[in-house]
C-alpha positions as CSV (number, residue, x, y, z in Angstrom):
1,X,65.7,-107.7,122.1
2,X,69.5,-108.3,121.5
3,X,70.7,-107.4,118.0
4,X,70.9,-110.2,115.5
5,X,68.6,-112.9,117.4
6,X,64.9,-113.8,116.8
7,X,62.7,-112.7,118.6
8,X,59.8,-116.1,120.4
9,X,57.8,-115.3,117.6
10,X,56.4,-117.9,115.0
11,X,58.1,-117.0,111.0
12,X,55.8,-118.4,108.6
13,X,57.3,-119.8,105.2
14,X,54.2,-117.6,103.6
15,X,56.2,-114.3,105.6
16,X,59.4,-115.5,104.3
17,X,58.6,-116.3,100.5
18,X,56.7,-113.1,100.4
19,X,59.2,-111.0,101.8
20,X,62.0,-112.4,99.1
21,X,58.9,-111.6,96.5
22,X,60.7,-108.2,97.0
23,X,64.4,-108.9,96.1
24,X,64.6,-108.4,92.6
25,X,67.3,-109.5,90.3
26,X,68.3,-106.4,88.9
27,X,69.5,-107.9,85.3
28,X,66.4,-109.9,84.6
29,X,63.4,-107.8,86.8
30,X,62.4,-110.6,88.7
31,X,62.1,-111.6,92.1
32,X,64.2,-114.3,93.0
33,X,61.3,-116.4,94.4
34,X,59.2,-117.1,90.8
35,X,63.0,-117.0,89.1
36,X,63.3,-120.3,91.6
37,X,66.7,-118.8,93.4
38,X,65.3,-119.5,96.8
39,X,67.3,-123.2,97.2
40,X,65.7,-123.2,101.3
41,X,65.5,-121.0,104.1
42,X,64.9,-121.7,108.4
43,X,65.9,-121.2,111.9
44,X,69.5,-121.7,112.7
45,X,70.4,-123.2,116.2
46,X,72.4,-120.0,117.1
47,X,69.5,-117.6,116.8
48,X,70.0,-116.6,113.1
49,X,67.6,-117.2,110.5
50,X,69.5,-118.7,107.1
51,X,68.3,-117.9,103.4
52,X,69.7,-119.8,101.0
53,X,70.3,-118.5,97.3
54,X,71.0,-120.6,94.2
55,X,73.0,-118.7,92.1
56,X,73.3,-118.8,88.3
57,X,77.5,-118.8,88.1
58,X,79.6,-119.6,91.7
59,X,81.4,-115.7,91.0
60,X,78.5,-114.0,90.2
61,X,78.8,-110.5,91.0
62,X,75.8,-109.4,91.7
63,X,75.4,-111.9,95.3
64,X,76.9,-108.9,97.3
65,X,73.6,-106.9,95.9
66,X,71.1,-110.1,96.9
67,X,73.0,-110.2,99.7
68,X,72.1,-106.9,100.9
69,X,68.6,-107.2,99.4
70,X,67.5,-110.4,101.0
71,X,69.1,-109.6,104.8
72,X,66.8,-106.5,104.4
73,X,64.2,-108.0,103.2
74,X,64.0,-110.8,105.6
75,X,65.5,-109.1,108.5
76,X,61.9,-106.9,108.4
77,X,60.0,-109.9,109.2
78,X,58.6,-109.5,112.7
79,X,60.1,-112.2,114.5
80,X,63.6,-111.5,112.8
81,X,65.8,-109.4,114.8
82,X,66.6,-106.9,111.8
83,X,69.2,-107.4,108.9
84,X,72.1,-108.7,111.1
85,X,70.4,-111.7,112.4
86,X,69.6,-113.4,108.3
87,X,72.7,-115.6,107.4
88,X,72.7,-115.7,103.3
89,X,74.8,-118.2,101.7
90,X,75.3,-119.2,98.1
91,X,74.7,-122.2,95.7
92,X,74.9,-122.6,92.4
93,X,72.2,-124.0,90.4
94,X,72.3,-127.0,88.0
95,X,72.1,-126.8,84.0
96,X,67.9,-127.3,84.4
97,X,67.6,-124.8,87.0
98,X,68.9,-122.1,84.5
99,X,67.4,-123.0,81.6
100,X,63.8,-123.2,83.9
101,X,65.2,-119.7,85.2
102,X,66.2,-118.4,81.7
103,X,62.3,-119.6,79.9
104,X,60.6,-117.1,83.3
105,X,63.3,-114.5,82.4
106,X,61.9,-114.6,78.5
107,X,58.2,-115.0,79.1
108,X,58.9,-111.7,82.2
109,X,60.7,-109.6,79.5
110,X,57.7,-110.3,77.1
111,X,55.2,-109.1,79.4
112,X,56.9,-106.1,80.7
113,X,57.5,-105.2,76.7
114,X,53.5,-105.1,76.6
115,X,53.0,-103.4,79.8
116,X,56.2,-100.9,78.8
117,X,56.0,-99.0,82.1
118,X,59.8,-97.6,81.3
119,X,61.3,-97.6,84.4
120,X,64.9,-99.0,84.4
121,X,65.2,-102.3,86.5
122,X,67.9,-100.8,88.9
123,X,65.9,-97.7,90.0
124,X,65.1,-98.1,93.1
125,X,61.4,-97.1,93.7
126,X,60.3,-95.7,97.2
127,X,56.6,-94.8,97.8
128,X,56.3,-92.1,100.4
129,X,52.5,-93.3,102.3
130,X,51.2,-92.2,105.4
131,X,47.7,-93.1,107.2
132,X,46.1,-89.5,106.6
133,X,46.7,-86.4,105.6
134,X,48.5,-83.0,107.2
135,X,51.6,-84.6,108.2
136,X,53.6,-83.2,105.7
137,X,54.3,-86.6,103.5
138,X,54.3,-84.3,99.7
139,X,57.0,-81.5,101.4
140,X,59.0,-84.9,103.0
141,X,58.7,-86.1,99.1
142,X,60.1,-83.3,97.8
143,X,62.5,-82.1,99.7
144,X,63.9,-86.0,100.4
145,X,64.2,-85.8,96.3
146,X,66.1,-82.9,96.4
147,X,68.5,-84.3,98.7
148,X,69.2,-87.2,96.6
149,X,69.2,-85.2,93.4
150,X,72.2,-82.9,95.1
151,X,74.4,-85.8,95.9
152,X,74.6,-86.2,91.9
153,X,71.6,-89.1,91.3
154,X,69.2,-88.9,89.0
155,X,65.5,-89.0,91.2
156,X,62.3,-89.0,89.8
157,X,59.3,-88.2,91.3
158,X,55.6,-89.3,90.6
159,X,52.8,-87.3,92.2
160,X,50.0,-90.2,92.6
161,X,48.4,-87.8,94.7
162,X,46.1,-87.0,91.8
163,X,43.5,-85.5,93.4
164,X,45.8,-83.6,95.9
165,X,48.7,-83.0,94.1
166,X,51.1,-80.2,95.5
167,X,54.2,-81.6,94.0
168,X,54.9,-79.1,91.3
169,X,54.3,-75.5,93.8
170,X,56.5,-77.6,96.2
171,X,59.5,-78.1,93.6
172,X,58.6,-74.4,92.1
173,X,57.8,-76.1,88.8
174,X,55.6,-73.9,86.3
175,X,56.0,-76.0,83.1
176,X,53.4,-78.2,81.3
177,X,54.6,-81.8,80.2
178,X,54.2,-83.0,76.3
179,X,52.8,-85.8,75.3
180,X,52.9,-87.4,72.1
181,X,51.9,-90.2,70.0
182,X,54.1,-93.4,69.9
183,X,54.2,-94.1,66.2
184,X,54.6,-98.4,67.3
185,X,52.3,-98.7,69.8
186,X,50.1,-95.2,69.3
187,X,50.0,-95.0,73.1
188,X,50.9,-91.1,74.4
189,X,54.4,-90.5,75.6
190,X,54.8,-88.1,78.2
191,X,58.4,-86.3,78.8
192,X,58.2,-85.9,82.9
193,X,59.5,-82.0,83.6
194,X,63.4,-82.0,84.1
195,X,65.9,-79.8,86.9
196,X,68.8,-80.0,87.2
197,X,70.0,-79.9,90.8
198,X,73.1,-78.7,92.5
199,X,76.7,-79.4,91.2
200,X,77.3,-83.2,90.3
201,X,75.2,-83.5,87.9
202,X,71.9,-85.0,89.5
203,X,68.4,-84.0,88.1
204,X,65.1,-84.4,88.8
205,X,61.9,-86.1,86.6
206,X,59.1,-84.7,87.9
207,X,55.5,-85.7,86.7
208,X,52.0,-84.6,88.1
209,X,48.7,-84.3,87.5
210,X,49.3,-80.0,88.4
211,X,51.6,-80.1,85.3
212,X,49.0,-81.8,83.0
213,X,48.2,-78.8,80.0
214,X,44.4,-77.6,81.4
215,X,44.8,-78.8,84.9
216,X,44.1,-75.4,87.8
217,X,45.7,-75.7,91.3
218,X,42.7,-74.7,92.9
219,X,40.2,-76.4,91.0
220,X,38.8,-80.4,92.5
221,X,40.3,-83.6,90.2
222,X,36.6,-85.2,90.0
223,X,37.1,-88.9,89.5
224,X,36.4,-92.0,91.2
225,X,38.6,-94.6,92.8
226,X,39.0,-96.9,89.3
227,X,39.8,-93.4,87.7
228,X,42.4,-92.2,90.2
229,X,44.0,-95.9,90.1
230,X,44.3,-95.8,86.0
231,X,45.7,-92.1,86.6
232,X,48.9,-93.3,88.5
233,X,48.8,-96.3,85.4
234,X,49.5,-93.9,82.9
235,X,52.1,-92.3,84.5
236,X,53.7,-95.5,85.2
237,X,53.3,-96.9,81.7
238,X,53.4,-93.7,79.3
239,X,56.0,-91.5,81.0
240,X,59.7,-91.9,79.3
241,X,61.3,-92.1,82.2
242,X,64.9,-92.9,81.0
243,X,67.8,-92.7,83.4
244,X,66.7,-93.4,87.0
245,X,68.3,-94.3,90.1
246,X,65.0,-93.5,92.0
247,X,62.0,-92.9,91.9
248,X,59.7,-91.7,94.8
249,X,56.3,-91.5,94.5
250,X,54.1,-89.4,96.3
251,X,51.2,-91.4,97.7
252,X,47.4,-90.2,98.9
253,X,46.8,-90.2,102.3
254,X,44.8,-93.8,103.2
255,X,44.3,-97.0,102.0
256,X,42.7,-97.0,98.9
257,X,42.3,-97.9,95.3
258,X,45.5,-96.2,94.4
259,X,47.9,-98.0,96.8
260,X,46.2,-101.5,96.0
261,X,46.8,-100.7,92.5
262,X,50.7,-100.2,92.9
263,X,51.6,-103.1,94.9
264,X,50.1,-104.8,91.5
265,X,52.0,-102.7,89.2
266,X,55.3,-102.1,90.8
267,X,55.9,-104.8,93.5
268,X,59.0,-104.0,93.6
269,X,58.3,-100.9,95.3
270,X,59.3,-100.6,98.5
271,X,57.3,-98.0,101.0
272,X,58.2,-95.3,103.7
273,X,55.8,-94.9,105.8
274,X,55.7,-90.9,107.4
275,X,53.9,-89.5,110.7
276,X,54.0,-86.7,113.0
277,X,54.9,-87.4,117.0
278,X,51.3,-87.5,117.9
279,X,50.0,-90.8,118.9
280,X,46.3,-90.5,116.9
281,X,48.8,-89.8,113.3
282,X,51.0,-92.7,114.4
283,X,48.0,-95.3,115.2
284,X,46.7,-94.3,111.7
285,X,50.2,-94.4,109.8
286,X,50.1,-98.0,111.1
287,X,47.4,-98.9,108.7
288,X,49.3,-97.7,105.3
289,X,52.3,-100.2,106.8
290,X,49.6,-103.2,107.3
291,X,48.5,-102.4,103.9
292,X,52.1,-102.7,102.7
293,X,52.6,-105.6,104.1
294,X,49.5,-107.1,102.9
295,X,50.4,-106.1,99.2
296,X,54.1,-107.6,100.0
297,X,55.8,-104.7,99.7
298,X,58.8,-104.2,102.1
299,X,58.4,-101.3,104.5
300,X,61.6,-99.6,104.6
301,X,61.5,-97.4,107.5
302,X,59.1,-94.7,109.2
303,X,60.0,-91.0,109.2
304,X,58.8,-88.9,111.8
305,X,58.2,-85.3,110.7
306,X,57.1,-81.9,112.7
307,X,58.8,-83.4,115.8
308,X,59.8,-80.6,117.7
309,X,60.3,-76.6,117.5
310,X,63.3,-75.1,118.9
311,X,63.3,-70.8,119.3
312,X,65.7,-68.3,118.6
313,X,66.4,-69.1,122.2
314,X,67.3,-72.3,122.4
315,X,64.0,-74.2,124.1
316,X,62.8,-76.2,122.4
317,X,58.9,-77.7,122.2
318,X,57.3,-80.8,120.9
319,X,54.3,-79.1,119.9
320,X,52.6,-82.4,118.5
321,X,53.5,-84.9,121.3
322,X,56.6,-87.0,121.1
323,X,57.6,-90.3,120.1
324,X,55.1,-91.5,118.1
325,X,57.8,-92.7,115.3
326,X,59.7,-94.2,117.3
327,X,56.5,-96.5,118.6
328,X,55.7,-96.9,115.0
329,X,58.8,-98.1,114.1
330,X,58.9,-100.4,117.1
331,X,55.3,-102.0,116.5
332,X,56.0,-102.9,112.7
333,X,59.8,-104.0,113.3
334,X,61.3,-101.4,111.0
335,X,63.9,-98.9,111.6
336,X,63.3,-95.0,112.7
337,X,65.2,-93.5,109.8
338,X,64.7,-89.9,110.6
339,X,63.3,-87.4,113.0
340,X,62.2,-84.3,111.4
341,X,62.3,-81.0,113.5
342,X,59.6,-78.1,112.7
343,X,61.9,-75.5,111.2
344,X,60.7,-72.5,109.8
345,X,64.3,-71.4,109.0
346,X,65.1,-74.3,107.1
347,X,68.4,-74.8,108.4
348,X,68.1,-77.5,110.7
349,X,65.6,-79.6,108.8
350,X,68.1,-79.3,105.5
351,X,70.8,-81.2,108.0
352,X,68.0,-83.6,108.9
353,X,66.8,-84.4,105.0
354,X,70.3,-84.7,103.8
355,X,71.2,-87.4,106.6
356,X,68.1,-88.7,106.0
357,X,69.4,-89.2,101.8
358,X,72.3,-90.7,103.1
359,X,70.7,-93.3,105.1
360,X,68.6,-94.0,102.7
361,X,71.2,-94.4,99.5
362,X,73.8,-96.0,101.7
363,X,71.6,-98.0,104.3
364,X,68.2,-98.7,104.3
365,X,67.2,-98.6,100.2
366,X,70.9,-98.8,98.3
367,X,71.5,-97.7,95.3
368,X,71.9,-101.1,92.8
369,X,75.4,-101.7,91.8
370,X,74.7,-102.7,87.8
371,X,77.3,-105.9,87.2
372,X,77.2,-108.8,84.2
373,X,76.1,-111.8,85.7
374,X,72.5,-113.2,84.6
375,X,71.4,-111.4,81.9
376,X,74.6,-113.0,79.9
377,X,72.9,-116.0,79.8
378,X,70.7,-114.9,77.6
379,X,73.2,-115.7,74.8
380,X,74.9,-118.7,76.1
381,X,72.1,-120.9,77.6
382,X,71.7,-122.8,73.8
383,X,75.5,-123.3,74.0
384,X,76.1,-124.5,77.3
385,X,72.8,-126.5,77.8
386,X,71.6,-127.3,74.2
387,X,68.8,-126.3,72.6
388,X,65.0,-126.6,74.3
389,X,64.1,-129.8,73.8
390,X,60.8,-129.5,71.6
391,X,57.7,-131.6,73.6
């Protein structure tokens, strides 16, 4: 396929509305589809395919973020030839529009008070899934975390493995969390475990069911699926979370209760998808993307891990087959973001994880760059528009 044109393949509006269901306005938390941003979007007659935004002010900073958001967005489509082939352009909506806009902002902010998961609107969250276990998705986790944490960010990281966790002997963390009563709501308030990494600053927020006061690494979690889902809840909506600029969350192996819950509670999550060369790991990683998909989160990317071993010597072997990211990527229409090598000096696969961050802050996930633009309205909508009218 040549870069930037569609591929002969139907685009449904469905495929397109629920792929902007993932660009979030960063100020106000909501996607731009139920904020009513999304002025139109179709085929253009030189192969592109054209989104148009409305805007709430002609300037507003924040379209260079949408931008970015809805071209990756979009550009995952199958059918869409990637990021470079969706066209954006700008509008500006009229004085009903906002105040429409400003009422879902109000009634959104409401409900997310009463479901308080407190998890800052610009984090960007990443769930790190794969089809089955043994391919090394908790040490991808971790390490990828650490990566990020040493380029200064703050990361955190939810273990939602719950009955698998491996998180905490991964990151060397010993510590118990505290939890304690909010005196408003009376709900527990957990403090996630906190290291700080490297030399600019960036830390990690670590929570897991292994650092829960009682819990025994090698004694069975024994709960069912409703359990395991209201696990990964409370974590969302009783951990202080503070400061983020990530947070990547550790996902069971499969399909199951757990990633069906998340796609309800965070829809704004957007998934990495990890398997090893071998074709039987990447036919079953497929299934955690579908399942993505289905929920409307974005897939991000696949990560290929345990790809190869090279000696002391130099030759190198692919021990688990090759080329099964790469076919994974290919068959879902997402990128190839890393190739892992098996590397038991560590050397080699801290190069790899550290590009890896890199792509990810700078490329495929990007950091959110925090302006004023929406969220202003807030206390100028009465002036500029009047007051609600009263029915």
């Amino acid at each position: 396929m040549e870069p930037g044109k569609i591929h002969a393949v139907p685009i449904s509006d469905l495929a397109v509305t629920n792929a902007l269901r993932g660009v979030i306005d960063p100020e106000l938390g909501d996607n731009v589809v139920d904020l009513g941003m999304v002025a139109g979007f179709g085929p253009l007659d030189d192969g592109r395919f054209e989104v148009r935004i409305s805007l709430t002010t002609a300037g507003c900073p924040l379209r260079a973020q949408l931008m970015k958001d809805v071209r990756l967005h979009v550009g995952g489509i199958p059918g869409v030839g990637g990021p470079e082939a969706v066209k954006v352009t700008f509008g500006e909506m009229t004085g009903e529009q906002k105040r429409s806009l400003m009422d879902r902002a109000r009634w959104k902010a409401t409900e997310r008070d009463q479901v308080a998961i407190d998890i800052p609107d610009t984090a960007r969250a990443i769930a790190i899934s794969s089809g089955k276990g043994g391919v090394g998705k908790s040490s991808v986790t971790a390490n990828l975390a650490l990566a990020m944490a040493e380029r200064g960010l703050t990361v955190g990281v939810l273990d939602a493995d719950i009955g698998g966790y491996s998180i905490p002997r991964l990151l060397g963390l010993t510590d118990r969390v505290d939890a304690a009563k909010d005196e408003v709501t009376g709900r527990p308030r957990i403090s996630p475990i906190e290291k700080t990494v490297g030399g600019n600053g960036g830390r990690l927020k670590v929570v897991s069911m292994g650092l829960v006061e009682g819990a025994e690494e090698d004694e069975a979690v024994m709960l069912r699926g409703l359990m395991l889902n209201r696990a990964v809840q409370h974590f969302l909506e009783d951990v202080r979370w503070g400061e983020l600029d990530y947070l990547l969350i550790d996902m069971p192996p499969g399909t199951s209760d757990i990633q069906m819950g998340l796609a309800r509670m965070l829809p704004r999550a957007e998934v990495i998808v990890v398997t090893t060369p071998a074709v039987g790991a990447q036919k079953v990683a497929a299934r955690a993307a579908d399942m993505a998909q289905k929920g409307h989160l974005r897939v991000a990317g696949v990560i290929e891990n345990m790809s190869a071993f090279t000696c002391d010597h130099g030759e190198t072997y692919a021990l688990f087959g090759s080329g099964g990211g790469q076919r994974l990527s290919e068959d879902i229409g997402v990128p190839l973001l890393a190739t892992l090598p098996l590397d038991p000096g560590g050397e080699h696969l801290k190069v790899a994880i550290a590009a890896l961050a890199e792509r990810i802050v700078t490329e495929a996930i990007p950091i959110v760059e925090m302006t004023d633009c929406t969220a202003r309205l807030f206390d100028t909508i009465e002036a500029t528009l009047g007051p609600k009218p009263t029915p």
